[in-house]
C-alpha positions, 0 to 999 in steps of 0.5 A: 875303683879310683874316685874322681875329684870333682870341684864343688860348685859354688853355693847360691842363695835361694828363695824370694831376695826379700825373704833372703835379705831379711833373713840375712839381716835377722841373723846378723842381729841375732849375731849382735849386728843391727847394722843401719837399720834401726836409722832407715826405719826411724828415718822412714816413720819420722818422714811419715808422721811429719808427712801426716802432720804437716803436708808441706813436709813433703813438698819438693822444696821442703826436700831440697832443703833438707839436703842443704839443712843437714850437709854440714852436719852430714860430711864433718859427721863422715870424719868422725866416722874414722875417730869413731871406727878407733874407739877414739872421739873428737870433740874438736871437730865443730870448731875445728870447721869453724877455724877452717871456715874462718882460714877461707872467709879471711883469705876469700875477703881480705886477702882476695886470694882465689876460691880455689887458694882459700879452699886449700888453705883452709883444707891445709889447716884442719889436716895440720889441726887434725895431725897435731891432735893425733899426735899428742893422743897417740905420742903423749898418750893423754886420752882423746877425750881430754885433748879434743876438749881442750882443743874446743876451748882452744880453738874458739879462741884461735877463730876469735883471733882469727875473725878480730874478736867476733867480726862476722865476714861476709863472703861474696865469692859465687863459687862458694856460695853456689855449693850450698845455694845452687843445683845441678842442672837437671840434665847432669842430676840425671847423669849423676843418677845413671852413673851411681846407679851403674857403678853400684851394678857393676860393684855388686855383679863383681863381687857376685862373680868373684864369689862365685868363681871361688866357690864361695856361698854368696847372695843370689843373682836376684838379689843382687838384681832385687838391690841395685833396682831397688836403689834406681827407684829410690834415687830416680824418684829422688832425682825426680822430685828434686828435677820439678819446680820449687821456686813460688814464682818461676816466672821472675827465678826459676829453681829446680835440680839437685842441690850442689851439694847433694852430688858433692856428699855423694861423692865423698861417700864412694871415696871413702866407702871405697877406702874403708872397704877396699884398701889395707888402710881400710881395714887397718882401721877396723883391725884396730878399732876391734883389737888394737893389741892384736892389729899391733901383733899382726904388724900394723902399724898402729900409730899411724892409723891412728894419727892419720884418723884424726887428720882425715875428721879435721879435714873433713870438719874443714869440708864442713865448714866450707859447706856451712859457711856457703850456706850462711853466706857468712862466717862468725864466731858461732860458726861450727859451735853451738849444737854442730858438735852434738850433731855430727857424733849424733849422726854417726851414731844414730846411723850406727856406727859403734862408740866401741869402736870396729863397727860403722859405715859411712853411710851411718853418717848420711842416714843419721844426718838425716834423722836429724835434719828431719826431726829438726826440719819437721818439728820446727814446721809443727811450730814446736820450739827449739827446746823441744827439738833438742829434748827430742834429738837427745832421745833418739840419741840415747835410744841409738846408743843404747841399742849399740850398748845392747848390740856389743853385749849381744855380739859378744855373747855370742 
């Protein structure tokens, strides 16, 4: 008797999709991998005790001004996650916004080029600031570490000269301004809001089929569902809240939407989610972050990754900086010093993202921004001085670090 060879059937997950997502999630800890959720749980029970402590922490406009509080910090934070993925650091990138903020403020005012010519220049700037850096750590060989102090000493000089010694510039273009200081109109955030949500379902019903067609053990139809309107109810909620009245006197100005630059950021993570996840280059970064000798022996191009990671930060410190300075409606010297720097290494790794190098996420940046931008809106509303802020911020700090440190122990361990 001959037997019949017969396809095996492709494999689903079954049970309830939260028992089946927490029990994915517990074995990638046990794995070593906690992933973002130790920053969705903080992030949850700093809004709670806020929340408790002073109800105006919850109020529509206190949200909306959360979003444009933490922006800047949230998008330079989004470059760094490229560094970061290398096992590389960037101590430049504050500055680095602050030059390039500089560049668009110096070009918008006195020069009285187009908002779209200083945006570019100022683009242009930190992708030249970004190669030059990647260059000297990959060519020369000196540790990144070295070459990004240096370069934050240098170009505190650089916006110095640039702005005639400490000039603060007023900027008085109402397309800038309006990125930090508008919203969305609400119609369109709901738009915003339909096709997110649509074009997560898509992705996912995708990469379900695929894996089911492959034969390939994968999350079950439900759980996809239980995932993509999980989401919708998060973020309808989100839209929602931001869509009602804020302004204390709508009679004389009305203020309801989405911020600007809430859509903005969204935007720059589905790019660079999809660059990361979906392209060679994605996973070149990756591949050479975990194992530099062994991306090089498998014919990448290791250099080149390298040099084009530090590009993508600067250029993205120059987002930041263009956010910054829209909101402060002005630059100075001070623009992208002080505490940025901490807190967009801070964000990336408080979201998740391993200073090892080889694992993180984009989203790490946004959920870490946010912890951040909670704890200093939150504490600032309690009355608590900016002393204890940072004392708080530099904890949360280390306790995110740690678990990285105990994560890496664990993962190779095992």
């Amino acid at each position: 008797m001959s037997a019949v060879a017969t396809k095996r059937p492709a494999e689903e997950s079954t049970g309830s999709p939260v028992k089946e997502m927490v029990g994915g999630y517990f074995g990638r800890v046990k794995g070593g991998d906690m992933g973002a959720l130790p920053a969705l749980i903080a992030l949850i029970a700093l809004c709670v005790f806020f929340w408790a402590a002073q109800p105006t922490f919850m109020s529509t406009g206190n949200l909306a001004n959360l979003f444009t509080q933490g922006a800047a910090g949230i998008v330079i934070a989004m470059g760094l996650v490229f560094v970061l993925l290398l096992g590389e650091i960037d101590l430049s990138a504050g500055f680095t916004s602050g030059v390039c903020a500089a560049v668009l403020a110096v070009t918008l005012t006195q020069h009285g080029w187009p908002w779209y010519a200083s945006v570019g220049a100022a683009l242009i700037v930190g992708a030249l600031i970004g190669t030059l850096l990647g260059t000297i750590v990959v060519k020369i060989g000196i540790p990144s570490f070295v070459v990004t102090l240096a370069a934050f000493l240098a170009l505190q000089g650089v916006a110095l000269k640039i702005m005639d010694n400490g000039t603060n510039i007023s900027i008085q273009d109402k397309t800038i301004l309006s990125v930090s200081n508008d919203n969305v109109p609400i119609t369109l955030g709901w738009v915003i809001f339909a096709i997110g949500i649509i074009g997560f379902g898509i992705v996912q019903f995708l990469q379900y089929s695929s894996r089911r067609k492959r034969g390939l053990v994968g999350q079950s139809l439900t759980t996809v569902l239980f995932k993509v309107g999980g989401l919708a109810v998060v973020c309808g909620i989100g839209v929602y809240l931001l869509s009602l009245e804020r302004s204390r006197n709508p009679a004389f100005a009305s203020l309801k939407g989405m911020p600007i630059v809430v859509p903005l950021i969204l935007i720059l993570l589905v790019v660079f989610t999809f660059v990361l996840n979906r392209t060679s280059f994605g996973r070149h970064i990756y591949a050479v972050g975990g194992n530099q000798e062994a991306a090089r022996r498998a014919g990448i191009n290791v250099d080149r990754i390298r040099v084009t990671a530090f590009v993508l930060c600067s250029a993205m410190a120059a987002i930041g900086g263009i956010i910054a300075a829209s909101r402060a409606n002005s630059v100075d010297p001070n623009t992208g010093g002080s505490d940025v720097l901490l807190k967009a290494v801070g964000a990336a790794v408080i979201g998740g993202t391993s200073l090892f190098g080889g694992r993180g996420r984009m989203m790490d940046a946004i959920l870490g921004g946010m912890v951040i931008a909670v704890i200093d809106n939150g504490m600032g509303l309690m009355g608590y001085s900016a002393g204890t802020k940072f004392i708080v911020t530099g904890l949360v700090l280390l306790l995110a670090a740690g678990v990285d440190a105990l994560s890496r122990r664990r993962s190779l361990s095992t």
